[in-house]
N, C-alpha and C positions, 0 to 999 in steps of 0.2 A: 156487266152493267152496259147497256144502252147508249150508243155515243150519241150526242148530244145535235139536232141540228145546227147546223155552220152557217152561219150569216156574215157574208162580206158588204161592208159599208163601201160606198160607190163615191167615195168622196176623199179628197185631198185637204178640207179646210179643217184643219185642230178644232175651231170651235163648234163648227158644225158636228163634229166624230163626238166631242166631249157631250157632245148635249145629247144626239142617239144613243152614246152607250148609257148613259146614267136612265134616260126615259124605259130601254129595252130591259137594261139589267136584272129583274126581276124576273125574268121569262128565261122560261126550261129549253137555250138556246145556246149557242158559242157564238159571240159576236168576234169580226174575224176583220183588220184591217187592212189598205192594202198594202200598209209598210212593212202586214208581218207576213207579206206573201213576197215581197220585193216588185211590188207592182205598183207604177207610177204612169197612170194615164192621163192625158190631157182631150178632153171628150170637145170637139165643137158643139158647144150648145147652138145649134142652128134652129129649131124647134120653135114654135110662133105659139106654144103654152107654155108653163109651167111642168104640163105632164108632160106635154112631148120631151123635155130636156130632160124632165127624168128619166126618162122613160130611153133617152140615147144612153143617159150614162149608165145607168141598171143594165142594160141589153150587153154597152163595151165592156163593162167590168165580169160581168158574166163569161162572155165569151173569151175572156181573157185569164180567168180561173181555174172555168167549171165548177164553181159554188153559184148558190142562189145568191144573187146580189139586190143589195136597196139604197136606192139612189133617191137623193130629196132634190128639189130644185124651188127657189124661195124667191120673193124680191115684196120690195115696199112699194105700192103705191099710192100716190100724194094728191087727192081730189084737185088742187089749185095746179099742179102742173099737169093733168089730164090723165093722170094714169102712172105719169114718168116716178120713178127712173122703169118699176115694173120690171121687168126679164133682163134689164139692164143693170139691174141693183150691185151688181160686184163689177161693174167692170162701169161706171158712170159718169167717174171724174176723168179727164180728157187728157191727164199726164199715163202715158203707158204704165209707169210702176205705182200707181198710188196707190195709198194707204186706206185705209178704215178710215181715221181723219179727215184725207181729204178730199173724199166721197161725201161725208157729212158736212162740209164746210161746200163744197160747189151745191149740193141741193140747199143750204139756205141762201147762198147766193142768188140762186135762180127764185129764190120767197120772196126776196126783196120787194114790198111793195104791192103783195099779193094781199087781198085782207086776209085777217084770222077770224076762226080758229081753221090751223090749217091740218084738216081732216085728213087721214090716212088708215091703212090697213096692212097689214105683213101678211101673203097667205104662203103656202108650203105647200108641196103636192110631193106625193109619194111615190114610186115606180118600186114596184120587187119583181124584178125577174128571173125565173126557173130556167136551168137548162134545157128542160123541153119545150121552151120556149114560150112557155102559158107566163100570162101578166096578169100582176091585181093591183091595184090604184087606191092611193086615200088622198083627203085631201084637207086641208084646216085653215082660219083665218084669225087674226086678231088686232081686233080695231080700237085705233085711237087716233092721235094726232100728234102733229112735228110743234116742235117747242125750239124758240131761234136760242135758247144758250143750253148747253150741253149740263146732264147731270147723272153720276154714278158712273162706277168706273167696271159694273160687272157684264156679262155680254160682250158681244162687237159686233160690227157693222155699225147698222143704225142705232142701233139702242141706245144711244145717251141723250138724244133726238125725240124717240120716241115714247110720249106721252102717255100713258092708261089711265083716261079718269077715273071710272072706276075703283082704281087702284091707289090715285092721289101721285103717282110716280111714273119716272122714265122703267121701260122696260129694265135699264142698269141700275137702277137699284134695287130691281127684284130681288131675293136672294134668290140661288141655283136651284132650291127644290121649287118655288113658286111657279119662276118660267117655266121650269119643267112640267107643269101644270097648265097654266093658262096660254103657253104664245104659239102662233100659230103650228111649227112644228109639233110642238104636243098634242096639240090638239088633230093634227091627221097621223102620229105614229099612234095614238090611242086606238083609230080606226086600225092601222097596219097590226098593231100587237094582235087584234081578233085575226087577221089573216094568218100572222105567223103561227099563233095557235094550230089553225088550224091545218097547218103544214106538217107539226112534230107528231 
């Protein structure tokens, strides 16, 4: 029997792991993570995109295996604070250890008095790096807007935050299989599943 391509996830965040595996899981692949290699890296996201940061932590986790790795790198931006938090989205709120919470609570502090409706988008970019050192990219978005009281308690980060008209709901109340469909992650691993295809 034919062993199976080995996909290592480039990421330390539980919910971001829990949402690639569930979106990839269908695919003729072995997703591989790095607690079950005993590998724990801390990547500087120093990269002025979205790709570039994946595209660092794809590369460090590669080279730190030898599996092909794929690495996401995400953030929200909020048309009324210009762009913010953007490539800053996990690291926003200005206490060193905070939380998901209180990330969400300093970006509405900063809404304060901003009109509405206050427009935003989540996009995801994708990095898979080969040990030969070849890269493929995807990339996805998904727009809606910030809502100043919290609702639904599935997701994290912003999601209890963030609005989908469309949908009538916060991303957190999506159920698991919906996001996994519509939010911007899915929407660039959709792209990445055609690559990984065409790896195996």
């Amino acid at each position: 029997m034919q062993k199976k391509l080995q996909i290592l996830l480039a990421s330390q965040n539980a919910g971001k792991l829990r949402e690639i595996q569930a979106i990839l899981g269908a695919l003729p692949i072995q997703i591989v993570t790095p607690a079950e290699l005993g590998i724990h890296l801390d990547v500087a996201e120093t990269g002025s995109t979205y790709t570039e940061n994946a595209t660092l932590k794809a590369h460090a986790y590669a080279k730190a295996s030898g599996y092909i790795a794929l690495a996401d790198d995400s953030g929200l931006e909020v048309d009324a604070l210009n762009g913010a938090p953007g490539l800053y989205s996990a690291r926003y709120a200005p206490a060193p250890n905070a939380t998901d919470a209180d990330r969400r609570a300093y970006l509405l502090k900063n809404l304060v008095g901003k009109p509405r409706p206050w427009t935003a988008r989540f996009r995801a970019a994708i990095a898979i790096y080969l040990p030969s050192g070849a890269l493929h990219y995807a990339d996805g978005t998904c727009e809606g807007e910030i809502i100043p009281e919290e609702h639904g308690t599935g997701g994290f980060g912003y999601d209890p935050i963030f609005y989908i008209p469309e949908k009538e709901c916060t991303m957190a109340e999506l159920d698991e299989a919906e996001k996994n469909r519509i939010s911007h992650r899915a929407r660039a691993l959709e792209k990445a599943k055609k690559i990984l295809l065409g790896l195996v």
